[in-house]
KEDRENZA-882136 format. One record per atom (N, C-alpha, C): residue in three letters; atom name; y, z, x; chain. Coordinates in steps of 0.001 Angstrom, whole numbers, plus 500000, padded with zeros to 6 digits. Each point is the difference from the previous one (the first is absolute). Layout:
residues N
<r><residu>ALA</residu><atome>CA</atome><yy>Y</yy><zz>Z</zz><xx>X</xx><chaine>A</chaine></r>
...
END
This chain:
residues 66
<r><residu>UNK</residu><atome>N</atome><yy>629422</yy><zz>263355</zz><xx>839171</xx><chaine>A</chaine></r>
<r><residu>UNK</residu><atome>CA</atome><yy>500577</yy><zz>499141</zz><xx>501004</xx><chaine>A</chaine></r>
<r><residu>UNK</residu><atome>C</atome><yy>498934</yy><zz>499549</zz><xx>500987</xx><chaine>A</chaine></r>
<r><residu>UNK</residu><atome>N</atome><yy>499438</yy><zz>500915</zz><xx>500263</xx><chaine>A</chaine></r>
<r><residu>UNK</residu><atome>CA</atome><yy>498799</yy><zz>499317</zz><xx>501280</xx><chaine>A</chaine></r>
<r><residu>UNK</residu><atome>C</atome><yy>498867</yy><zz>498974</zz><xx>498738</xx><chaine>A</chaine></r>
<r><residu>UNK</residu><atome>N</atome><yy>500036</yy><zz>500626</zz><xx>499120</xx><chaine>A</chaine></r>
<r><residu>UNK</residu><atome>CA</atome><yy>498643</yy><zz>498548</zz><xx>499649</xx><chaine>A</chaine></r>
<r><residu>UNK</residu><atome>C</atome><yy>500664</yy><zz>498702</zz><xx>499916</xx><chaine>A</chaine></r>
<r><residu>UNK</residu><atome>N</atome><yy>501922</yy><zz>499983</zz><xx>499183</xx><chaine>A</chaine></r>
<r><residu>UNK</residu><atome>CA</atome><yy>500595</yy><zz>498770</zz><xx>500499</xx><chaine>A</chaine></r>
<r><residu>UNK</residu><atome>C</atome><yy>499816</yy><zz>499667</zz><xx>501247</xx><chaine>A</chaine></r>
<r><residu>UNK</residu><atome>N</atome><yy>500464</yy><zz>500541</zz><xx>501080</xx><chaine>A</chaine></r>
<r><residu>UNK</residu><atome>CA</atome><yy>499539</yy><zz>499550</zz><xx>501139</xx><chaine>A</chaine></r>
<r><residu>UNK</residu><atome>C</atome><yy>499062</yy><zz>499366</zz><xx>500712</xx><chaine>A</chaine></r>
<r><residu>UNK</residu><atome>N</atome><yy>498762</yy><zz>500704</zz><xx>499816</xx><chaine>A</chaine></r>
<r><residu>UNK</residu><atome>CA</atome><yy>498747</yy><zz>499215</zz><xx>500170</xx><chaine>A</chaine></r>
<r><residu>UNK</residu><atome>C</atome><yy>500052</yy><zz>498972</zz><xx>498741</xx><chaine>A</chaine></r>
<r><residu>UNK</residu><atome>N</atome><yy>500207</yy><zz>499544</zz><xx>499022</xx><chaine>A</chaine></r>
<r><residu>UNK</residu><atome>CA</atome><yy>499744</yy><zz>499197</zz><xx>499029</xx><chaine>A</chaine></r>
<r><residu>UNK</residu><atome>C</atome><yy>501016</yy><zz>498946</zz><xx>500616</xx><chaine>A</chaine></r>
<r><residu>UNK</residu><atome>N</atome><yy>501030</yy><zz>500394</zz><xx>500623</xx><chaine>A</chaine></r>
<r><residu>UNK</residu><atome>CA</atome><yy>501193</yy><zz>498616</zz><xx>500370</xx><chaine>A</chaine></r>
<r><residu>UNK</residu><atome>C</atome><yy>499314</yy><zz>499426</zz><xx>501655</xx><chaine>A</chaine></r>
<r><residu>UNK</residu><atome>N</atome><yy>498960</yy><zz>500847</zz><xx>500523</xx><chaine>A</chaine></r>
<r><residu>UNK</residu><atome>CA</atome><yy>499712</yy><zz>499503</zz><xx>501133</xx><chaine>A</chaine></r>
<r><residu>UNK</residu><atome>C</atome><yy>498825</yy><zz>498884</zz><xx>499715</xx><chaine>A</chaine></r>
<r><residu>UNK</residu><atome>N</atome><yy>498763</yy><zz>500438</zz><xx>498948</xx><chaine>A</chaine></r>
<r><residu>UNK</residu><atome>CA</atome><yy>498974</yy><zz>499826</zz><xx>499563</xx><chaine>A</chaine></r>
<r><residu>UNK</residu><atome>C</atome><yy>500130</yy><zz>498055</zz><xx>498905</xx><chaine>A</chaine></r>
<r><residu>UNK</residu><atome>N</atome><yy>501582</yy><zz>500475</zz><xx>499535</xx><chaine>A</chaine></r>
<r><residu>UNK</residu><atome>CA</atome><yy>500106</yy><zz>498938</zz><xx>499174</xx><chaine>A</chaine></r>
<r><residu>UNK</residu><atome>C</atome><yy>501408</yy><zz>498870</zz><xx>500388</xx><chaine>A</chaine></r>
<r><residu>UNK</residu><atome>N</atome><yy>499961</yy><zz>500778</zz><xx>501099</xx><chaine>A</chaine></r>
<r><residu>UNK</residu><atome>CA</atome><yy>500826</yy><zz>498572</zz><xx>500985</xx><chaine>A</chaine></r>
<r><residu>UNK</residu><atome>C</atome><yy>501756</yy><zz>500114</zz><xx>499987</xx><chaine>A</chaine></r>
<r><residu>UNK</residu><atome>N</atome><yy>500251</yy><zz>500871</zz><xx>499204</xx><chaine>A</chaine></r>
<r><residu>UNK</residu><atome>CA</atome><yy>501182</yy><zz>500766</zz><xx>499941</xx><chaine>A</chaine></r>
<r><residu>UNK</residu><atome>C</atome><yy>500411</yy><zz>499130</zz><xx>498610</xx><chaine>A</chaine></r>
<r><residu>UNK</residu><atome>N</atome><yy>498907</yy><zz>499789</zz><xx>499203</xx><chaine>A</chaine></r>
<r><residu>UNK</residu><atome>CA</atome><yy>500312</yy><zz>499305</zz><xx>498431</xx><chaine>A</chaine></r>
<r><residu>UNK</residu><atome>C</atome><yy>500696</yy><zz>500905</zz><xx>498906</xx><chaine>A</chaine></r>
<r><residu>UNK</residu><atome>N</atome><yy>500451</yy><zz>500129</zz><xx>499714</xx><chaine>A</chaine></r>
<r><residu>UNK</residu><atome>CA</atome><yy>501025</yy><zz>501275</zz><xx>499166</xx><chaine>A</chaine></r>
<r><residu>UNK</residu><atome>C</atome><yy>499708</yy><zz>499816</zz><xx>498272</xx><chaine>A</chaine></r>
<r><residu>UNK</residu><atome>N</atome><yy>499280</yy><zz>498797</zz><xx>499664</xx><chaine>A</chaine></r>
<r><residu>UNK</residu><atome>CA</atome><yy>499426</yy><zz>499825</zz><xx>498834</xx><chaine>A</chaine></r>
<r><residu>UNK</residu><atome>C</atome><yy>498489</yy><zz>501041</zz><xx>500335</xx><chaine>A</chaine></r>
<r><residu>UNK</residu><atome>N</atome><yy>499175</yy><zz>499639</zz><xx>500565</xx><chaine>A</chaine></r>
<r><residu>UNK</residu><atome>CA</atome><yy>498879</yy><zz>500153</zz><xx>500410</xx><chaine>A</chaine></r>
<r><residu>UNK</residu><atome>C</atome><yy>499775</yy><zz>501868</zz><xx>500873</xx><chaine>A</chaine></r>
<r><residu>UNK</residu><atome>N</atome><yy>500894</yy><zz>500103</zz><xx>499961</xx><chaine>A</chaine></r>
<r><residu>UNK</residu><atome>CA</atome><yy>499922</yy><zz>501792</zz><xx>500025</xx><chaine>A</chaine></r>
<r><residu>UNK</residu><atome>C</atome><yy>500522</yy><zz>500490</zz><xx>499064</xx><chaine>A</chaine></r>
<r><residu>UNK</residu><atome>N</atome><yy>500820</yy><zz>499343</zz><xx>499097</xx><chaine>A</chaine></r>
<r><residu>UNK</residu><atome>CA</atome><yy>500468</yy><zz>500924</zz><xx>498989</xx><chaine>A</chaine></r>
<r><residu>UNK</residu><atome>C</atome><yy>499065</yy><zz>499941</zz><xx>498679</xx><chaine>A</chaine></r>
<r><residu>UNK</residu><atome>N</atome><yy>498898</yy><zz>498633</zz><xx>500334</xx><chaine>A</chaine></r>
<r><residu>UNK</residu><atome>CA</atome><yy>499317</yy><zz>500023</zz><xx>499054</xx><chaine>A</chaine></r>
<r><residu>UNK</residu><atome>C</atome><yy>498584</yy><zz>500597</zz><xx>500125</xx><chaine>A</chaine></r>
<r><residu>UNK</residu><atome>N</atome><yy>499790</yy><zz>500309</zz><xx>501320</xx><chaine>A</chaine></r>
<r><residu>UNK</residu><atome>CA</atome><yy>498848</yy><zz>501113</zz><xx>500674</xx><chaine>A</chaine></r>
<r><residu>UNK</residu><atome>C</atome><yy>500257</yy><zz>501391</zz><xx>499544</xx><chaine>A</chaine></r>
<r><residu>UNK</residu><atome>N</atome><yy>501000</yy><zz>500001</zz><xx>500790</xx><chaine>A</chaine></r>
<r><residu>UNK</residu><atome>CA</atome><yy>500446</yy><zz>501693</zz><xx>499929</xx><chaine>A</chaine></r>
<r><residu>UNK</residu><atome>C</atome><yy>499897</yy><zz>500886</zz><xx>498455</xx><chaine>A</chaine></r>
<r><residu>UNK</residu><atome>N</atome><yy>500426</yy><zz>498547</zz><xx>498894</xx><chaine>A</chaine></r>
<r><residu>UNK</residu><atome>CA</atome><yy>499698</yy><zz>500134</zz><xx>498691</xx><chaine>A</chaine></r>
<r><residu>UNK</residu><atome>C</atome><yy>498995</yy><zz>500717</zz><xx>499782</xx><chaine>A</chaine></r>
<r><residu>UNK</residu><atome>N</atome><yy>498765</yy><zz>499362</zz><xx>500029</xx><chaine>A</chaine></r>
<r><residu>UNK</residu><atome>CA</atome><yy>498228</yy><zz>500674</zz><xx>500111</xx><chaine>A</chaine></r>
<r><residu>UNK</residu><atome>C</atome><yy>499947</yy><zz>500870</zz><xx>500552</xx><chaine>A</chaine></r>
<r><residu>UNK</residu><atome>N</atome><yy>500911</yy><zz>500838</zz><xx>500628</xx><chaine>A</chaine></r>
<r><residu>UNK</residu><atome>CA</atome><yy>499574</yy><zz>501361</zz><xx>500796</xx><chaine>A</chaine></r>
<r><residu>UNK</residu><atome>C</atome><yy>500317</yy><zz>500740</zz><xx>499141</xx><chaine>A</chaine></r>
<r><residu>UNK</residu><atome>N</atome><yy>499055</yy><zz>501234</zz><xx>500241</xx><chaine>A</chaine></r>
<r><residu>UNK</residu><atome>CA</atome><yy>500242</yy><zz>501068</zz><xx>499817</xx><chaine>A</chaine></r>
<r><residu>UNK</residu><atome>C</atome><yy>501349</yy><zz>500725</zz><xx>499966</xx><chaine>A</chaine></r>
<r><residu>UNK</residu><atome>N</atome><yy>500624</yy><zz>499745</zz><xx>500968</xx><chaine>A</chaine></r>
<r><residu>UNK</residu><atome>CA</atome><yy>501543</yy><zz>500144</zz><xx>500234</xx><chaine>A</chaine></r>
<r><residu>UNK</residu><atome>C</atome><yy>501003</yy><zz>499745</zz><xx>499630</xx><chaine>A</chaine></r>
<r><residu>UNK</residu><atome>N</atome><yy>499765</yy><zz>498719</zz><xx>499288</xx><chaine>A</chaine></r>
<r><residu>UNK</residu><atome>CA</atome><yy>500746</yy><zz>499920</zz><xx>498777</xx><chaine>A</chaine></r>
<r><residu>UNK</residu><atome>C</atome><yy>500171</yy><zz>500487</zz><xx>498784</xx><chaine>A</chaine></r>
<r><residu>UNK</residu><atome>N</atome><yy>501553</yy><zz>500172</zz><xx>499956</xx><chaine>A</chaine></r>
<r><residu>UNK</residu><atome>CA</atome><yy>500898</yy><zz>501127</zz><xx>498496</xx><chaine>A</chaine></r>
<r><residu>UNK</residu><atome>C</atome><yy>501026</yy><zz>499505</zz><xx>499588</xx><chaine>A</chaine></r>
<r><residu>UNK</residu><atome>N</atome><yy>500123</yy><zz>500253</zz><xx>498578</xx><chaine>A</chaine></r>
<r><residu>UNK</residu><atome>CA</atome><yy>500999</yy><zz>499070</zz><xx>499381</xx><chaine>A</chaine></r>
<r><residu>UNK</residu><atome>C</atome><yy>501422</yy><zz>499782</zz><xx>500527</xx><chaine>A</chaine></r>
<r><residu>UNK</residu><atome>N</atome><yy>499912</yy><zz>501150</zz><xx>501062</xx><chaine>A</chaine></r>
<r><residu>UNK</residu><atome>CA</atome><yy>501755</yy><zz>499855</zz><xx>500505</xx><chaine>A</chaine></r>
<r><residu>UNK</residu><atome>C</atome><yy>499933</yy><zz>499074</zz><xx>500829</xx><chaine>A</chaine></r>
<r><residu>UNK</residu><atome>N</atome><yy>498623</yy><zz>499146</zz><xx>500225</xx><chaine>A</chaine></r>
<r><residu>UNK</residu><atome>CA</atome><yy>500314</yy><zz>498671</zz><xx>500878</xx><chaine>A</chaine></r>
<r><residu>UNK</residu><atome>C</atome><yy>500951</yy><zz>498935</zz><xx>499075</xx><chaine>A</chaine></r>
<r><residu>UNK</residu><atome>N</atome><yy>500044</yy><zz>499826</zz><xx>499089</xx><chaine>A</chaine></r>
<r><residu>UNK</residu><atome>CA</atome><yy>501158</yy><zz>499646</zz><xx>499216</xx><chaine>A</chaine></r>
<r><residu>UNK</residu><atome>C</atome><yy>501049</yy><zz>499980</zz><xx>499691</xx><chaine>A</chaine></r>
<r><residu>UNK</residu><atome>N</atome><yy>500006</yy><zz>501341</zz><xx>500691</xx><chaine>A</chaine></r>
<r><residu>UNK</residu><atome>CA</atome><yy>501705</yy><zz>500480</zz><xx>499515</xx><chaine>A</chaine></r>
<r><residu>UNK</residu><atome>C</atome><yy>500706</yy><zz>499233</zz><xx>500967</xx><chaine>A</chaine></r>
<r><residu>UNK</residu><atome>N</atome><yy>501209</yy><zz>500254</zz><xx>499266</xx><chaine>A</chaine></r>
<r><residu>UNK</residu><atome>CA</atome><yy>501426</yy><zz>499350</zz><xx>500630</xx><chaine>A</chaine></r>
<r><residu>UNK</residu><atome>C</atome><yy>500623</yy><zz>501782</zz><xx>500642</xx><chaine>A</chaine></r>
<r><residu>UNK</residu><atome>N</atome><yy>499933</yy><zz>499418</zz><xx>501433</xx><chaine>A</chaine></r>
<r><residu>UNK</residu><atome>CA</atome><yy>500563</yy><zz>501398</zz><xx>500928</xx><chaine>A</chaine></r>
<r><residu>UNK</residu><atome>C</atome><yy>500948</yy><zz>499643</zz><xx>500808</xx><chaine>A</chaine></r>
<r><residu>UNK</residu><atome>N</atome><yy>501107</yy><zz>498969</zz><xx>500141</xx><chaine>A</chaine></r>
<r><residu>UNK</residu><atome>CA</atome><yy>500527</yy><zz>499339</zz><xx>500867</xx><chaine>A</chaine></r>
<r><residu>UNK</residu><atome>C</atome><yy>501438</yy><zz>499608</zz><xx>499283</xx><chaine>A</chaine></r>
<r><residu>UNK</residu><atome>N</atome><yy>500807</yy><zz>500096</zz><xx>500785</xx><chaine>A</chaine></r>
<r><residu>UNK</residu><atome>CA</atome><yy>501578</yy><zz>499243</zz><xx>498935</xx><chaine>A</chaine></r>
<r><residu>UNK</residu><atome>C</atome><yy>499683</yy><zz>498401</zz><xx>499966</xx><chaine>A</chaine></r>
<r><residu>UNK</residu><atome>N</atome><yy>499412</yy><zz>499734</zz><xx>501098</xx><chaine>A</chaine></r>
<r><residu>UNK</residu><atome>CA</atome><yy>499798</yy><zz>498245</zz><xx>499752</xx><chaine>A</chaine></r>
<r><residu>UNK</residu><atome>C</atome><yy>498884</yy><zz>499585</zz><xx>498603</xx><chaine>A</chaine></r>
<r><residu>UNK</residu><atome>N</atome><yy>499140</yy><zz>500971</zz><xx>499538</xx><chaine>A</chaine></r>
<r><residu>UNK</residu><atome>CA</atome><yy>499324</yy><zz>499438</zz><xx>499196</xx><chaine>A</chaine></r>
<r><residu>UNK</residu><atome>C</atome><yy>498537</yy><zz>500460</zz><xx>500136</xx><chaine>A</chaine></r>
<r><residu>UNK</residu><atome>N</atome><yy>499967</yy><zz>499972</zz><xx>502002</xx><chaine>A</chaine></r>
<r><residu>UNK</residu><atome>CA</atome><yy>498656</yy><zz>500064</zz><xx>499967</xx><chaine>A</chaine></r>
<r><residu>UNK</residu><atome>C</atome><yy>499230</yy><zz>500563</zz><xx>499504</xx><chaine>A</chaine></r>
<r><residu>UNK</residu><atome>N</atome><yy>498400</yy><zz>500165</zz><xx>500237</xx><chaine>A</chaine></r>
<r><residu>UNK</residu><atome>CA</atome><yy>498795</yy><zz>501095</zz><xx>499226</xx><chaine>A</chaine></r>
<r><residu>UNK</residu><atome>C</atome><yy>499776</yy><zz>500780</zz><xx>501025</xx><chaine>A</chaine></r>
<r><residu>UNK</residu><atome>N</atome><yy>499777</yy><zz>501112</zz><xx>499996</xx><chaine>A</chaine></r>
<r><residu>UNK</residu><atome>CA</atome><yy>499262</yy><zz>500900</zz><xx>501182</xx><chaine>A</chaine></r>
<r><residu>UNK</residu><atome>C</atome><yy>498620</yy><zz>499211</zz><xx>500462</xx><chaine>A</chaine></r>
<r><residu>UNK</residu><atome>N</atome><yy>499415</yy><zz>499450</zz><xx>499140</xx><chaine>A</chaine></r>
<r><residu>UNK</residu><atome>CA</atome><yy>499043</yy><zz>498755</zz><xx>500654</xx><chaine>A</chaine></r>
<r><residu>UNK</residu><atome>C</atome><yy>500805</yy><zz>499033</zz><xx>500450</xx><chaine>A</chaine></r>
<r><residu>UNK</residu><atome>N</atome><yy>500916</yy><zz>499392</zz><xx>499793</xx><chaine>A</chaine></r>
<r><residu>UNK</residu><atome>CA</atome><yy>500522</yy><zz>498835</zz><xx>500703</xx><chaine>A</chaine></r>
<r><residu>UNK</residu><atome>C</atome><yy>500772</yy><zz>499862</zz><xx>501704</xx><chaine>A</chaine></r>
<r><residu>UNK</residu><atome>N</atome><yy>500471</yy><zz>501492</zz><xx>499844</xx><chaine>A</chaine></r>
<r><residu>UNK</residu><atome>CA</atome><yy>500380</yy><zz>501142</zz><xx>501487</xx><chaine>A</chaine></r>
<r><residu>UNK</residu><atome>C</atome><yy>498922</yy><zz>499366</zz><xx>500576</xx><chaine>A</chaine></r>
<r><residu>UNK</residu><atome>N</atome><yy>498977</yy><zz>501372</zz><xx>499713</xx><chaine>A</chaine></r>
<r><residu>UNK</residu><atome>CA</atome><yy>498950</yy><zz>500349</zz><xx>500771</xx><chaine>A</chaine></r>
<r><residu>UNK</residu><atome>C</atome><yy>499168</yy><zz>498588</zz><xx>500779</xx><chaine>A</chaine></r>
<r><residu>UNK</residu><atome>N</atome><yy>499672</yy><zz>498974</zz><xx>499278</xx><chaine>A</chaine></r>
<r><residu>UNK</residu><atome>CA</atome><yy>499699</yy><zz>499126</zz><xx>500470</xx><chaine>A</chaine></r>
<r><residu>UNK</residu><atome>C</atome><yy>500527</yy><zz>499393</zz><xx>501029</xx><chaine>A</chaine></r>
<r><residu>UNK</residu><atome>N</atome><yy>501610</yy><zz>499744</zz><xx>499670</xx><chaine>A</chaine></r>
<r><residu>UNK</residu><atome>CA</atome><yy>501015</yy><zz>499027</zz><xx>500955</xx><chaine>A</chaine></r>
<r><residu>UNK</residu><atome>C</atome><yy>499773</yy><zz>501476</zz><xx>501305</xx><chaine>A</chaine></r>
<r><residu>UNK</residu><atome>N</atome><yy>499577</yy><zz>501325</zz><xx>500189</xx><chaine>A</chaine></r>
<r><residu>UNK</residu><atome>CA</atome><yy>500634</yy><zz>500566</zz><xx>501132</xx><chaine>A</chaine></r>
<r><residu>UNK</residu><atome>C</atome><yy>498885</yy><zz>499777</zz><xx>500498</xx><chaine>A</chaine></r>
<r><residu>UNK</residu><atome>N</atome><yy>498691</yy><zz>499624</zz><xx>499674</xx><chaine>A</chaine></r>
<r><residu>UNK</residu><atome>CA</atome><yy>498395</yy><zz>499901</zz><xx>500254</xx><chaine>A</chaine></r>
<r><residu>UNK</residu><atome>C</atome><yy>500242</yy><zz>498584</zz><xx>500757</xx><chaine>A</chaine></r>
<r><residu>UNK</residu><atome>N</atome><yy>500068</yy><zz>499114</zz><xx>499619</xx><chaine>A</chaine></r>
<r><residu>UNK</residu><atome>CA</atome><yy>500601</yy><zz>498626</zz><xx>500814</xx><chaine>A</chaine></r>
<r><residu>UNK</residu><atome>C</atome><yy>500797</yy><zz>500151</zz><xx>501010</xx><chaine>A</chaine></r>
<r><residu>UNK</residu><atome>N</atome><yy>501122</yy><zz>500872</zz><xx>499857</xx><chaine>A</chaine></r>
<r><residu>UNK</residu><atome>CA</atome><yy>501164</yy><zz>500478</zz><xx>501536</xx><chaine>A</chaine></r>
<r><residu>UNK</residu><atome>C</atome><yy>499154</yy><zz>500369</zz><xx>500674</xx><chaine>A</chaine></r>
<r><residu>UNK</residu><atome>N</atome><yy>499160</yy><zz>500912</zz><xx>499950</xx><chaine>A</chaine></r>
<r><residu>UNK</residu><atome>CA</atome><yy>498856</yy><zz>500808</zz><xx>501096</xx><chaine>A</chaine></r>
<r><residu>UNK</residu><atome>C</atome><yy>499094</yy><zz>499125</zz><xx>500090</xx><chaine>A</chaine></r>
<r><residu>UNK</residu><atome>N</atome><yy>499398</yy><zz>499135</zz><xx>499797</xx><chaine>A</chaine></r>
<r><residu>UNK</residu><atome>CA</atome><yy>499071</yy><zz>499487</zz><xx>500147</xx><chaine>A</chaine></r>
<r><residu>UNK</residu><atome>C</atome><yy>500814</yy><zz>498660</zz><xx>501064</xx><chaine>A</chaine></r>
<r><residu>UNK</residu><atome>N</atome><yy>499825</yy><zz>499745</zz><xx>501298</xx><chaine>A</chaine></r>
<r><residu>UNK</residu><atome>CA</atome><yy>500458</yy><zz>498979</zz><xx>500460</xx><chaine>A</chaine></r>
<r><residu>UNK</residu><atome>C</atome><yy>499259</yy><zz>498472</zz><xx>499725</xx><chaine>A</chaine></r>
<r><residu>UNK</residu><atome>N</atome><yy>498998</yy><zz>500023</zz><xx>499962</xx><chaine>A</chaine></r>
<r><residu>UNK</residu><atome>CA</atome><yy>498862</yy><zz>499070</zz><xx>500010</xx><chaine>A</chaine></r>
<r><residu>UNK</residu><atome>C</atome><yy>498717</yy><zz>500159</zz><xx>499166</xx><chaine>A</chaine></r>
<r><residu>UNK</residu><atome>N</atome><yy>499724</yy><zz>498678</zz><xx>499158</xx><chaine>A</chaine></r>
<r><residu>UNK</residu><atome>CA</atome><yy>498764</yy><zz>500732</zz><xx>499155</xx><chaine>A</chaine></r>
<r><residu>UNK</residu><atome>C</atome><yy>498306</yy><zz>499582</zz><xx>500854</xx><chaine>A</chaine></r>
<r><residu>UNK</residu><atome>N</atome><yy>499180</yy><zz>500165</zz><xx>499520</xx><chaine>A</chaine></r>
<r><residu>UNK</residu><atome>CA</atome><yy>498670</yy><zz>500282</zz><xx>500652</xx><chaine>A</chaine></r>
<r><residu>UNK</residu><atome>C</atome><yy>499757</yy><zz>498413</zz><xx>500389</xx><chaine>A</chaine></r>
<r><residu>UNK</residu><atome>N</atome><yy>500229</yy><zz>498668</zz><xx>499019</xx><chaine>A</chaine></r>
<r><residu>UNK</residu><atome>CA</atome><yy>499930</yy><zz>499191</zz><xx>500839</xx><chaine>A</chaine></r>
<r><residu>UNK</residu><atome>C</atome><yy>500694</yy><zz>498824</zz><xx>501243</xx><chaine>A</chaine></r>
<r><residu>UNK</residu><atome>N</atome><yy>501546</yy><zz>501344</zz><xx>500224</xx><chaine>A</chaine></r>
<r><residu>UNK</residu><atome>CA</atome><yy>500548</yy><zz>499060</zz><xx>500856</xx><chaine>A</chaine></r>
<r><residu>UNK</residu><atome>C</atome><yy>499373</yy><zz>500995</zz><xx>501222</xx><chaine>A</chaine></r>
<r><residu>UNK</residu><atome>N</atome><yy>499529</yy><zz>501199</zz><xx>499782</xx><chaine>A</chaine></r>
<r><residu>UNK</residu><atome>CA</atome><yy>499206</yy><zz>500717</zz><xx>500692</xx><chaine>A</chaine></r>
<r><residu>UNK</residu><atome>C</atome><yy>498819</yy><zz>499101</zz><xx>500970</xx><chaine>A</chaine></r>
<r><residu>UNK</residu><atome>N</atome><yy>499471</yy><zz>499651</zz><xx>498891</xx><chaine>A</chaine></r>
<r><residu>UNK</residu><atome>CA</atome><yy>498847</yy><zz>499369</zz><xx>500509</xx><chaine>A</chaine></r>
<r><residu>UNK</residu><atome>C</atome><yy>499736</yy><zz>498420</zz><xx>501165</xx><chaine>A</chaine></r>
<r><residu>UNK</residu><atome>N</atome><yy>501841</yy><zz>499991</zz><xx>499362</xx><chaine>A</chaine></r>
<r><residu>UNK</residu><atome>CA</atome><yy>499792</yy><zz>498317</zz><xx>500997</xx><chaine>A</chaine></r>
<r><residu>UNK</residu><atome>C</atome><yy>500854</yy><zz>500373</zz><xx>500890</xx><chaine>A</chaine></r>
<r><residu>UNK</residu><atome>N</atome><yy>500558</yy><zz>501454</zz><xx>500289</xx><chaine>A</chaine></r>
<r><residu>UNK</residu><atome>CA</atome><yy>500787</yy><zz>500191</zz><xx>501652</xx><chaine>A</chaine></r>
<r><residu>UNK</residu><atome>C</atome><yy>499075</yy><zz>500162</zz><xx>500833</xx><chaine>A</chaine></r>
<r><residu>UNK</residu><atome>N</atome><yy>498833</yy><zz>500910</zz><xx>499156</xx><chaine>A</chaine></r>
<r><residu>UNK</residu><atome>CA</atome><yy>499388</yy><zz>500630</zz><xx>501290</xx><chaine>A</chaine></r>
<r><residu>UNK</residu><atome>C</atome><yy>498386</yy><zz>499794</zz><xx>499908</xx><chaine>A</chaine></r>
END
């Protein structure tokens, strides 16, 4: 959960673009695939969408507030 996190801050809160990072990690295991959810979802597809809830803002709306 925290490398989603930093990956949804880092990549603008893109949910293609961390799930396709997070891929290349180390940290990734086949149960990112699985279906763990009554709706369908993947335990990767969770994890991502709760990485975006926590994340309010990504690094470059960061950059043009402040």
């Amino acid at each position: 959960m925290a490398l989603c996190n930093y990956l949804a801050f880092w990549f603008n809160r893109d949910p293609v673009a961390v799930d396709k990072v997070f891929r290349t990690s180390k940290l990734y295991r086949p149960k990112w695939d699985e279906k763990h959810f009554s709706n369908g979802d993947t335990y990767g597809q969770r994890t991502v969408q709760k990485a975006l809830e926590a994340v309010p803002e990504g690094h470059s709306a960061r950059s043009r507030s402040g």
